[in-house]
N, C-alpha and C positions, 0 to 999 in steps of 0.2 A: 866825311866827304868834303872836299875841298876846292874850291873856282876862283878865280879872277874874278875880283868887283872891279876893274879898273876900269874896261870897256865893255863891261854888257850892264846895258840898263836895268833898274831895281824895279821899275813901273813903267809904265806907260806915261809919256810928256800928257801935262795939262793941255796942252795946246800944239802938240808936234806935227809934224809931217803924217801922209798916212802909214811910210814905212816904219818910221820911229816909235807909231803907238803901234803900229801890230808888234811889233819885234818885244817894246816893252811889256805888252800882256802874257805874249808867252814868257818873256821870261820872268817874269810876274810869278805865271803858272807851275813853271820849271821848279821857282827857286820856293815857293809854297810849299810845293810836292817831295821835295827831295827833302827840306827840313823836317814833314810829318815820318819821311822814312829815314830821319839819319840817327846816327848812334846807336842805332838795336843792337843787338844779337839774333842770333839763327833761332832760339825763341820767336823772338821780339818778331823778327819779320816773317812768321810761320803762325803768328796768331791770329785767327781767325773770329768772327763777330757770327752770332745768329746760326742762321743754316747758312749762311755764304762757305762756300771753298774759298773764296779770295782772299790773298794775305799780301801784305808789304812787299813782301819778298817777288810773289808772284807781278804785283805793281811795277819795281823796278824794271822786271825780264821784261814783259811788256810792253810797257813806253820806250822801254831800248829796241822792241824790236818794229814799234811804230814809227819812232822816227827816223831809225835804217831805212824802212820799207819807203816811207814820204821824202826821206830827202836823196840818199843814196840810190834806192830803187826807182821809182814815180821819176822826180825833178832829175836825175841826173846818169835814169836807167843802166846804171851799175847791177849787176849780178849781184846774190845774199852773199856776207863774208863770214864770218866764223860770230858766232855760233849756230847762224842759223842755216849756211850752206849745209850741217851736217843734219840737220832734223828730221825727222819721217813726219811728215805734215800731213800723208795719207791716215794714218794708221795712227795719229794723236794730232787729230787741229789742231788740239790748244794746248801747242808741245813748252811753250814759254811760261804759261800758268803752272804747270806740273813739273816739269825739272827744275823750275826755279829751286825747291824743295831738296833738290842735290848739290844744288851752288852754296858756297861759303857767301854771309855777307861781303866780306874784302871782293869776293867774283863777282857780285850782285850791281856791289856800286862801282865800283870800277866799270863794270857793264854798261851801265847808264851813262858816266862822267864822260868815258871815252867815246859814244853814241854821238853825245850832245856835241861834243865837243869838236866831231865832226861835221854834224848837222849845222850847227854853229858857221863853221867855216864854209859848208858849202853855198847855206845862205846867202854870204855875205859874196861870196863867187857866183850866184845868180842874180844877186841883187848888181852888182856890177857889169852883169853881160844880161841885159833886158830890164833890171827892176824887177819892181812886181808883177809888171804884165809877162815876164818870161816862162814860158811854156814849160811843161813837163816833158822829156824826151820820151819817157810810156805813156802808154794813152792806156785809155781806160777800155774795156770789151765793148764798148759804144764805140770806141775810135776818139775819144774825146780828150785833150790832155790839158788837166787843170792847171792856171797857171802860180807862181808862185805866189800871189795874194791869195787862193783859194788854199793852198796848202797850209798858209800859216794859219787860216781863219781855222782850218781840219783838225789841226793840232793845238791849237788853242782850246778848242772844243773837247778835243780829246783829255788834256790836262785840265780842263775843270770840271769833266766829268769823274776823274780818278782823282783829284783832290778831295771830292766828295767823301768815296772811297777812304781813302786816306785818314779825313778826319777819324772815321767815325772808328776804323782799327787802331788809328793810335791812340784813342782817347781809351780805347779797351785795354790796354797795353799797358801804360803807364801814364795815365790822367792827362797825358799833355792836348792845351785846346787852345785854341786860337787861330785868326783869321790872317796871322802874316808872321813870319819869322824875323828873330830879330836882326834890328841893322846891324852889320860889319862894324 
């Protein structure tokens, strides 16, 4: 998997603005996450820990389809686009966790890259038209619509929850441990 370190930050600023550490945590989060899932094979991201079903692979679908849902859907109330326009979300919830299982890695991450990479951009398109305080165009079944300092805080949370995850299958996998991927 492969991204531009040119303009997205590694960390969170010692001392930054408030946009600049959230932005940096996630991508903190992102660039953790995506390192404990990069280079497998369809093994490799099908390997499961314990009694969990959850595997890598299923992690990647996932977070792709979290951060569609938060930034595309929620902040910017767009309709689902492919892959997940096409899911029966009646008749299998947890349609992302289970066909991940039919996706090639090269599908898996590309899945995620191209996600981010939009989420990425929208950000940066709401942080210019309101900041953080800019509103989600869906609200929530309260009527309530978070704004984009709550979404990043969501997805923050979201990504250090499955880095959790993350470690502990890939350390199953093939030994790899550690709290930060390496620098560029």
């Amino acid at each position: 998997m492969s991204e531009s370190n040119e303009t997205i930050l590694w960390e969170p600023p010692v001392a930054g603005d408030e946009a600049d550490t959230l932005l940096g945590s996630l991508e903190r989060q992102r660039r953790t996450f995506v390192w404990k899932c990069g280079g497998l094979d369809a093994a490799g991201l099908s390997t499961t820990v314990g009694a969990s079903t959850m595997t890598l692979g299923g992690l990647l679908k996932h977070l792709a389809l979290v951060e569609d849902d938060y930034f595309s859907g929620r902040l910017f109330g767009r309709e689902p686009g492919s892959p997940w326009d096409t899911a029966d979300w009646d008749a299998v919830p947890d349609w992302e966790w289970r066909s991940a299982a039919e996706d090639t890695p090269e599908q898996l991450y590309a899945l995620w890259e191209d996600t981010v990479a939009r989420s990425r951009a929208l950000t940066a398109e709401a942080l210019a038209d309101g900041g953080l305080d800019r509103l989600a165009l869906r609200t929530s079944r309260n009527g309530s619509a978070p704004s984009l300092r709550r979404i990043l805080i969501d997805m923050i949370e979201e990504y250090s929850r499955h880095v959790g995850h993350a470690d502990l299958i890939r350390e199953s996998v093939d030994g790899l441990v550690g709290e930060d991927p390496p620098r560029p």
